[in-house]
C-alpha positions as a Python dict, from the first residue, in 0.01 Angstrom:
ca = {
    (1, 'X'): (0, 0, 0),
    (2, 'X'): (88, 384, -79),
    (3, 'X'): (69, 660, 119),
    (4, 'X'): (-174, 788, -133),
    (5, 'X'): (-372, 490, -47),
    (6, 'X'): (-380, 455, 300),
    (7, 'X'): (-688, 504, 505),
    (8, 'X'): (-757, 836, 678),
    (9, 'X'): (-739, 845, 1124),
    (10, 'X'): (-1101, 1038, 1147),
    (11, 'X'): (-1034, 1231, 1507),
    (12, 'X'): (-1329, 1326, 1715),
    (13, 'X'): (-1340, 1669, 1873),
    (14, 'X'): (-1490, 1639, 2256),
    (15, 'X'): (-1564, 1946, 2465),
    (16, 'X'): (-1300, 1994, 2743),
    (17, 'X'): (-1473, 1818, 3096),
    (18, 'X'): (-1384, 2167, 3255),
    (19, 'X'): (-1506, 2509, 3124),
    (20, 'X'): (-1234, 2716, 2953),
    (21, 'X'): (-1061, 2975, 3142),
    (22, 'X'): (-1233, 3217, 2934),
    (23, 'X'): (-1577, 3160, 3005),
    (24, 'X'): (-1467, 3058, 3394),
    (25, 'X'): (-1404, 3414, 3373),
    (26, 'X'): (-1693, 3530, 3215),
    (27, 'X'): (-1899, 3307, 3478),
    (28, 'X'): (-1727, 3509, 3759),
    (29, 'X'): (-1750, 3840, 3660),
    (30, 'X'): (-2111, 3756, 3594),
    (31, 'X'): (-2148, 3664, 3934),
    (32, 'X'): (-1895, 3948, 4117),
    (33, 'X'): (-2200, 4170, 4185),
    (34, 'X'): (-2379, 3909, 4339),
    (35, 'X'): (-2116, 3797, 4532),
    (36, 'X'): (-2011, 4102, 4656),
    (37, 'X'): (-2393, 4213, 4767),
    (38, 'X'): (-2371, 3849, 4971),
    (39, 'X'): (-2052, 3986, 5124),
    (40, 'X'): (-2219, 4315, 5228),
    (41, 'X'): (-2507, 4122, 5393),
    (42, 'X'): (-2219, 3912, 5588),
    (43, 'X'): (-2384, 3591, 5386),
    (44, 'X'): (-2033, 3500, 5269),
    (45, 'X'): (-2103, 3120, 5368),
    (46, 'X'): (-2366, 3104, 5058),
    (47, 'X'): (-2072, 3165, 4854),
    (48, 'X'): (-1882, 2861, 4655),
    (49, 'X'): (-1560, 2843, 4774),
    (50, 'X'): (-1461, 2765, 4468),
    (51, 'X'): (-1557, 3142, 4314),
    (52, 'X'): (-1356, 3228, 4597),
    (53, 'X'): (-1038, 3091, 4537),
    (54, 'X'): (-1084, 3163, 4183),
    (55, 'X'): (-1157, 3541, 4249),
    (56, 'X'): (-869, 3575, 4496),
    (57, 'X'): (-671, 3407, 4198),
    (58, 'X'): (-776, 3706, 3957),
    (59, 'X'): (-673, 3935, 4210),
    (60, 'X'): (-1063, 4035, 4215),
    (61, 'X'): (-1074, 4002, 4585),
    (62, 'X'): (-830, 3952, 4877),
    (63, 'X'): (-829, 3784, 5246),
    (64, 'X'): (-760, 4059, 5489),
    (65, 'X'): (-792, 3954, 5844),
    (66, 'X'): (-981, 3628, 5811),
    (67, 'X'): (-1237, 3847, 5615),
    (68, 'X'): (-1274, 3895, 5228),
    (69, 'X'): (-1245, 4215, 5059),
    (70, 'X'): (-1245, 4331, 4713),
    (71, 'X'): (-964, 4481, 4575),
    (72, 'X'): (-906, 4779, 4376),
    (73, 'X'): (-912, 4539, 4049),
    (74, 'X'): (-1257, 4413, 4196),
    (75, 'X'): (-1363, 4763, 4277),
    (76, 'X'): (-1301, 4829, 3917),
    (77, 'X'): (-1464, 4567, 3744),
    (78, 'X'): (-1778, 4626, 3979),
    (79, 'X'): (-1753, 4968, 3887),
    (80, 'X'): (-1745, 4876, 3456),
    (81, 'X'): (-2024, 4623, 3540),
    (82, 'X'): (-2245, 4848, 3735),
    (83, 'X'): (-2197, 5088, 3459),
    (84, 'X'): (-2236, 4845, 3172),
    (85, 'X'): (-2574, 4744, 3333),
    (86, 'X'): (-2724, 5160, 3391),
    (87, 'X'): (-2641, 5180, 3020),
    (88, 'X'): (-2851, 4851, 2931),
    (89, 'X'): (-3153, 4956, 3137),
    (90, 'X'): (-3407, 5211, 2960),
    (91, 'X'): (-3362, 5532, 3019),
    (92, 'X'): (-3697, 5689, 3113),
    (93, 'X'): (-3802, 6000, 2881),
    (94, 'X'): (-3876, 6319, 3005),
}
């Protein structure tokens, strides 16, 4: 048999089991404004620990004192996403 003749390996394309980092990201972010209004309420214990770790990985929050904070990155994003979401809302006429 030739090369030109040999049969073709057909590969199969399967989803990763875990979510990208990308949309990880996107997922948090998503979720900061949540999370952070559970943090304000001192409900911290209905948050995954998970999110946690990841947004103390993204520098999105910190531990300060055994209690969790956001940093000025997370103050920042908040900030974008509370403005991205005042521009999506109708404006009422006057």
């Amino acid at each position: 048999m030739n090369a030109s003749t040999k049969p073709r390996t057909v590969r199969k394309l399967s989803l990763p089991a875990t979510p990208s980092p990308v949309s990880r990201r996107d997922t948090l972010r998503d979720r900061l404004l949540a999370t952070v209004d559970l943090l304000k309420r001192r409900r911290a214990a209905e948050i995954d620990e998970g999110f946690i770790q990841d947004y103390v990985a993204l520098h999105w929050m910190e531990w300060h004192g055994g209690s969790l904070r956001l940093t000025t990155t997370g103050e920042n994003v908040c900030k974008h996403l509370a403005s991205m979401l005042g521009r999506a809302s109708p404006q009422p006429s006057h």
